[in-house]
C-alpha positions as a Markdown table, in Angstrom:
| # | Residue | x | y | z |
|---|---|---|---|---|
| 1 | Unk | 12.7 | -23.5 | 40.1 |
| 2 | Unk | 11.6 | -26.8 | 38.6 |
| 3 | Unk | 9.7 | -26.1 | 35.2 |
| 4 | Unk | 6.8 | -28.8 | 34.2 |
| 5 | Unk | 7.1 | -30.2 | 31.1 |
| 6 | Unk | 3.9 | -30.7 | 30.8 |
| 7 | Unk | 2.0 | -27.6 | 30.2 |
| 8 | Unk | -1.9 | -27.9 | 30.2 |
| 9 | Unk | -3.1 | -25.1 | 27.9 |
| 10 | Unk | -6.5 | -23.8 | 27.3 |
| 11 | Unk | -7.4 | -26.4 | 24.4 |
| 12 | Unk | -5.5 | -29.2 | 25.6 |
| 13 | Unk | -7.8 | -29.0 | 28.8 |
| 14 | Unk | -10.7 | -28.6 | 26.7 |
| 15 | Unk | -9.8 | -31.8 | 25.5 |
| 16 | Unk | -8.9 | -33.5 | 28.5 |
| 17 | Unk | -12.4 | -32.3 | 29.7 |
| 18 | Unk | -14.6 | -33.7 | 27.0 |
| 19 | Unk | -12.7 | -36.5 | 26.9 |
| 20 | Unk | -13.4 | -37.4 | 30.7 |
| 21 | Unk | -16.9 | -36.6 | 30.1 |
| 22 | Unk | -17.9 | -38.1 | 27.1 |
| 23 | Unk | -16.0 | -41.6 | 27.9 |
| 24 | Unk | -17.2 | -41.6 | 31.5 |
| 25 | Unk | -14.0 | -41.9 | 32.0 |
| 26 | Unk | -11.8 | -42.1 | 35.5 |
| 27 | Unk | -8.9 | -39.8 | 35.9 |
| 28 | Unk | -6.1 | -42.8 | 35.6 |
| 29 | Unk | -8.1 | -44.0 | 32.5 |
| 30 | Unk | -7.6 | -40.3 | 31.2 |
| 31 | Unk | -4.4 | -39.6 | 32.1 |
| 32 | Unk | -3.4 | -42.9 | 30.3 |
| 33 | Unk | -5.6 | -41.8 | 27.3 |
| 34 | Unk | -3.5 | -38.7 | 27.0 |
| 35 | Unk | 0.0 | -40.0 | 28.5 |
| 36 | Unk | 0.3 | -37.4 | 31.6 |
| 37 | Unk | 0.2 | -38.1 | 35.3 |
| 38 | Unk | -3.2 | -37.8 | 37.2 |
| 39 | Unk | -2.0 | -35.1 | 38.8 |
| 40 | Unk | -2.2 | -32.8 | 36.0 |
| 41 | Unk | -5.3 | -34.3 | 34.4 |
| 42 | Unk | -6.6 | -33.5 | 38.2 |
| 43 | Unk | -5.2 | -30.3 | 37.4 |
| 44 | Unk | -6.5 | -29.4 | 34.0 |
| 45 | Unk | -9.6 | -30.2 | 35.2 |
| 46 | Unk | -9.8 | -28.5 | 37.9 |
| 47 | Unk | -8.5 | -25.2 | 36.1 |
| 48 | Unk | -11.5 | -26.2 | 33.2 |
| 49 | Unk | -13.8 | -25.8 | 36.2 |
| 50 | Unk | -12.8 | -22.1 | 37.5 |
| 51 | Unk | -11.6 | -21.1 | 34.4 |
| 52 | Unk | -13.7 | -17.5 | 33.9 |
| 53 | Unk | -13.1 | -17.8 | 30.0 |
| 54 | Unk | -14.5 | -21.1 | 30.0 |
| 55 | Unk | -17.2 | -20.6 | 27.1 |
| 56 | Unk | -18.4 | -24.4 | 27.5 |
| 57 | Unk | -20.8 | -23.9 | 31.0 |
| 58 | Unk | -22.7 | -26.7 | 30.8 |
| 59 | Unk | -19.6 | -29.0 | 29.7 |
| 60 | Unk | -18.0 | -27.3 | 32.9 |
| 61 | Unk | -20.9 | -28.9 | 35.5 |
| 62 | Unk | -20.7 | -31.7 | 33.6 |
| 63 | Unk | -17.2 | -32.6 | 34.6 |
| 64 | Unk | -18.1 | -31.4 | 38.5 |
| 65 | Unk | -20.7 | -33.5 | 38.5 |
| 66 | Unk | -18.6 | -36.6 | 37.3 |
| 67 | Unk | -15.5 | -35.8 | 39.4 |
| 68 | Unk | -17.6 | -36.2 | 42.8 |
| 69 | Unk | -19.5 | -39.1 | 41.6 |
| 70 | Unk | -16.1 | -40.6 | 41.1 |
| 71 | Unk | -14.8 | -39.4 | 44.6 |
| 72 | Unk | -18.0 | -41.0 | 45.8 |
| 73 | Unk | -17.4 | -44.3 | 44.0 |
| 74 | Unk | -13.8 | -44.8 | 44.7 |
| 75 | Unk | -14.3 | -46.2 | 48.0 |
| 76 | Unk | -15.9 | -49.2 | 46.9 |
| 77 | Unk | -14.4 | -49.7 | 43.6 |
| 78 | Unk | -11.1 | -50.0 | 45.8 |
| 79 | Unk | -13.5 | -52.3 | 48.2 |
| 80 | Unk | -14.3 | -54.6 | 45.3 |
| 81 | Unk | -10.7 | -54.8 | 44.0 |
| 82 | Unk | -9.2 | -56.2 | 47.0 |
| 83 | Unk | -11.7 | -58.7 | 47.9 |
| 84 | Unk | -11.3 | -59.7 | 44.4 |
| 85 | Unk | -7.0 | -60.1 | 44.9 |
| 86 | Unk | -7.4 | -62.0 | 48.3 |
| 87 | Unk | -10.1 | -64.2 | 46.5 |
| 88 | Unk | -7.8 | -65.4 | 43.7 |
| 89 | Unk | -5.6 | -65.7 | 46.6 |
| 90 | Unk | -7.3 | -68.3 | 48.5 |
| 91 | Unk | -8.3 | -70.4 | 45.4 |
């Protein structure tokens, strides 16, 4: 079995958490931040959210509430980054 060599413990996803919050950040901005794929900050984030020990509640909704207003905004900030490629294109 293929071990990850990136293991997302319970205080390096309280980081990655208040991070992402606090920096209205994106997940690739993050995952830069930090140096590990998007999938795990998707991951640690996700795990932040269900996690029963979680002591942090409101920090918790916090980064629920930013992940979907990111889902929701992705759509158009991908909108607005190709019409500005093909612009520079044309000029």
């Amino acid at each position: 079995m293929f071990k990850s060599k990136y293991r997302i413990g319970r205080k390096k996803r309280q980081q990655i958490a208040e991070y992402y919050v606090y920096e209205n950040s994106t997940i690739r901005k993050t995952a830069a931040h930090f140096g590990i794929p998007k999938s795990y900050v998707h991951r640690a984030l996700a795990d932040y959210r269900c996690d029963r020990y979680t002591r942090d509640t409101e920090l918790a909704h916090k980064v629920a509430e930013l992940v979907e207003k990111n889902v929701t905004e992705r759509s158009t900030r991908g909108g607005q980054s190709t019409k500005a490629k093909y612009s520079k294109k044309k000029a």
